[in-house]
Structures are given as C-alpha cells and as structure tokens.
C-alpha positions in Angstrom: 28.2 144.1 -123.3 27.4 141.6 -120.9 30.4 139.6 -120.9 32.8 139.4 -117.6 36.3 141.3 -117.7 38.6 138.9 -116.5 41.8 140.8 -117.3 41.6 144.8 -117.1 45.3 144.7 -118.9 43.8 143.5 -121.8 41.1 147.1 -122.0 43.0 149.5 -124.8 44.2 152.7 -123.4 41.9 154.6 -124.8 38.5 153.1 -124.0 36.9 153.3 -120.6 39.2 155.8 -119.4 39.3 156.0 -115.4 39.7 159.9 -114.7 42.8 161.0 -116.2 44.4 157.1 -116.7 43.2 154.5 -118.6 41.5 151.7 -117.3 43.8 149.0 -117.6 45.8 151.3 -115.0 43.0 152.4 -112.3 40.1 150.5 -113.2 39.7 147.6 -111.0 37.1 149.5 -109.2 34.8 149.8 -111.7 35.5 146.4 -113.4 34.6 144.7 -109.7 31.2 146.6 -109.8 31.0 145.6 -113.6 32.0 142.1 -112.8 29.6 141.6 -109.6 26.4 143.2 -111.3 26.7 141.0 -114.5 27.1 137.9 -112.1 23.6 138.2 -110.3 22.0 139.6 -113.4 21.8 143.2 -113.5 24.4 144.3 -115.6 25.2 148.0 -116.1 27.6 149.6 -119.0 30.9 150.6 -118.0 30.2 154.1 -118.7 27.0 154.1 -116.3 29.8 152.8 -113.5 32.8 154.8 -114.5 30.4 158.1 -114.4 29.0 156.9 -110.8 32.5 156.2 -109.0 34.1 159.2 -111.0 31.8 161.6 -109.1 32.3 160.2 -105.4 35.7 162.6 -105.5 35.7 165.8 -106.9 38.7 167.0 -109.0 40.7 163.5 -108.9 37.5 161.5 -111.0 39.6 158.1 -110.2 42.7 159.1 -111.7 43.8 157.6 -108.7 41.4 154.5 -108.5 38.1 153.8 -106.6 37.5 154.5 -102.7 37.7 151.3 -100.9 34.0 151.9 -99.7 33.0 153.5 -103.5 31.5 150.5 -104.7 28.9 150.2 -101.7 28.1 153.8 -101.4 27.4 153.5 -105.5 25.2 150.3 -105.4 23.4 151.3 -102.3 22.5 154.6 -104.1 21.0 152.5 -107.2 18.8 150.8 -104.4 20.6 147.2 -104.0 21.1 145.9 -100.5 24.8 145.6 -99.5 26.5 144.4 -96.3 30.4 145.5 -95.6 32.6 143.7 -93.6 36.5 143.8 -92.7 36.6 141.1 -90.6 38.7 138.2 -92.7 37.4 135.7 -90.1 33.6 136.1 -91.1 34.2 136.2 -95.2 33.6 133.3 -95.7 30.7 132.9 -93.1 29.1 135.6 -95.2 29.4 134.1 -98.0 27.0 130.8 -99.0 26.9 129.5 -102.1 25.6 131.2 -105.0 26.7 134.6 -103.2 28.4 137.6 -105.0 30.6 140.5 -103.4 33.0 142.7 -104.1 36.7 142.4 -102.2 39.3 145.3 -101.9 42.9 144.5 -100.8 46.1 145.7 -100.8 49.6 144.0 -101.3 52.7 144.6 -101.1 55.5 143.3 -103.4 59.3 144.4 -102.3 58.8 147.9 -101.7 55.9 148.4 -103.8 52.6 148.4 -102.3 49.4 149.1 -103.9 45.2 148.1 -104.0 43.3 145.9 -106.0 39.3 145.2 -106.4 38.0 142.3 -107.2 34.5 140.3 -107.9 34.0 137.5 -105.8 31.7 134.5 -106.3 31.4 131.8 -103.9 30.1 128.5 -105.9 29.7 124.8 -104.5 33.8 124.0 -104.8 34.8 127.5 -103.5 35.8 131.0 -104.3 36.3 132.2 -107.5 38.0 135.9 -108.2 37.5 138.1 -111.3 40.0 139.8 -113.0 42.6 139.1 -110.2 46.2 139.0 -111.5 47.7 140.7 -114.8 48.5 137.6 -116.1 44.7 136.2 -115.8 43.1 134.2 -118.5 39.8 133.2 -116.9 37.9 132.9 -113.4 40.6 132.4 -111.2 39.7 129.6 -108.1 41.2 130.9 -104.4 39.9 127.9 -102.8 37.3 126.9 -100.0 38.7 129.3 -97.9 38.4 133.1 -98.8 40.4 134.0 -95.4 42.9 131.5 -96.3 43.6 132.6 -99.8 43.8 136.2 -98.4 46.3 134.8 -95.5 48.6 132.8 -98.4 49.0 135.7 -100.6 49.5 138.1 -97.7 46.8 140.9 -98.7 46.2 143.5 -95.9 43.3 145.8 -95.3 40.7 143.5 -97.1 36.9 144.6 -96.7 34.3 142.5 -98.4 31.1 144.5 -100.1 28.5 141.4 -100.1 26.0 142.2 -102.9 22.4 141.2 -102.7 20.5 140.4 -106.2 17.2 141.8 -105.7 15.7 138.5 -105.7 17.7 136.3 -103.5 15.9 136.3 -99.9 12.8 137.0 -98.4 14.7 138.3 -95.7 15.5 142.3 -95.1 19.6 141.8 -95.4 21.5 143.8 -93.5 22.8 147.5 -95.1 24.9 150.1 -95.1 
C-alpha cells in the first residue's frame, strides 16, 4: 500500500488497530508518519509504524494516541535526519519547497479539547495537510503561510518534525 490516507475516519474499526482503539479513533500519529514517509519515497506498512510508536509507552500501546515527539524519536531510530521545532514563527522558514514534515496541534472546540497529527508538504503555491479534518476528501491547501493557517484555526502547542529524504542535501541537517 503506497497510497496516502487522507481521511483516517474512513480506516474500518477493525484494521490497523492503535493499542486498544481503532485507528480511525487514535491513529493520526501513525497515519502522519505513514503520510510523510510515502511523500519523500520511502514508504513503510502501517503495521511496521503502528508496532514502532506502540512500543515508545509501555502498557497504554497508543490507546491513547502518539507522543507529540513519537514520530521523531521513531524516524530518527530508523536512521532519517529530522529537525523539531515549536516556534510557529520559523515553520514556514523551515520549510522550502519540496519539504516534508510532520505537525502536531491541539484545538479546542467549546469545551472539548484534544490533538491532531498531520503530514505536511510545502509545494510551490503553499502548504498542503494530510488527513486534516474528518470531513476530508483529498490534500487539503492551508495556504502560503503555515503560521498563518495555525493562527486562523486557533491550534495551540504546535511543534513541526521536519523530515529529511535521504537524498535531499549534501548538507549534514540539523537532528535530534
């Protein structure tokens, strides 16, 4: 399967569970790593990712969702180069063109608050999200501005997981 998931809502309950819940619940962490590594062209299977964040905590096995720093500590450990950053300010500085990462967030609606991961590609007209609302069809565009997107929908607590394809640079980028 090296197709994008663009809608995790649309993943039957009983495939890819996430720990004790099925994916279409918890998964977003997994489906960003999917997502990311299937957009520079290394793809992995679900399972491979699922068994790799599952293990980062003991006893819960995402039940309750990814670590917001899971995705880097799992793709470090299969030797790709990542840079995290939680500045807002500097996403889109760190991300040229062609550039692939991984964005966590939280929102709140009303009294509900919760976390979301996302792949993140930045392509000549702007940023474009993967699997970023329940309701999503297809790549949705956020704009030129990653910072202003996060500022219009009000997301809190974002850190960006900027993924290096093994082949991108010359240069040593930065890691964790």
């Amino acid at each position: 399967m090296d197709e994008l998931i663009i809608n995790q809502r649309d993943i039957p309950e009983d495939r890819w569970r996430y720990g004790l819940r099925p994916s279409a619940k918890t998964g977003c962490g997994w489906i960003a790593v999917y997502n990311c590594l299937t957009l520079l062209g290394h793809p992995k299977t679900p399972e491979e990712i699922i068994h790799g964040l599952e293990r980062q905590v003991p006893g819960l096995h995402g039940t309750f969702g990814t670590l917001c720093l899971g995705p880097a500590i799992l793709l470090k450990k299969w030797g790709f180069s990542v840079e995290v950053q939680s500045d807002v300010r500097k996403f889109d500085e760190i991300l040229p063109p062609g550039s692939t990462a991984i964005l966590f967030y939280y929102w709140r609606k009303g009294l509900r608050l919760g976390a979301h991961f996302v792949a993140v590609r930045r392509e000549e007209r702007g940023f474009v999200g993967y699997n970023t609302y329940s309701n999503s069809r297809g790549p949705d565009f956020y704009g030129e501005s990653l910072e202003g997107y996060l500022k219009k929908q009000g997301f809190f607590g974002c850190v960006l997981t900027k993924v290096f394809a093994f082949s991108c640079s010359n240069q040593s980028p930065p890691v964790l």
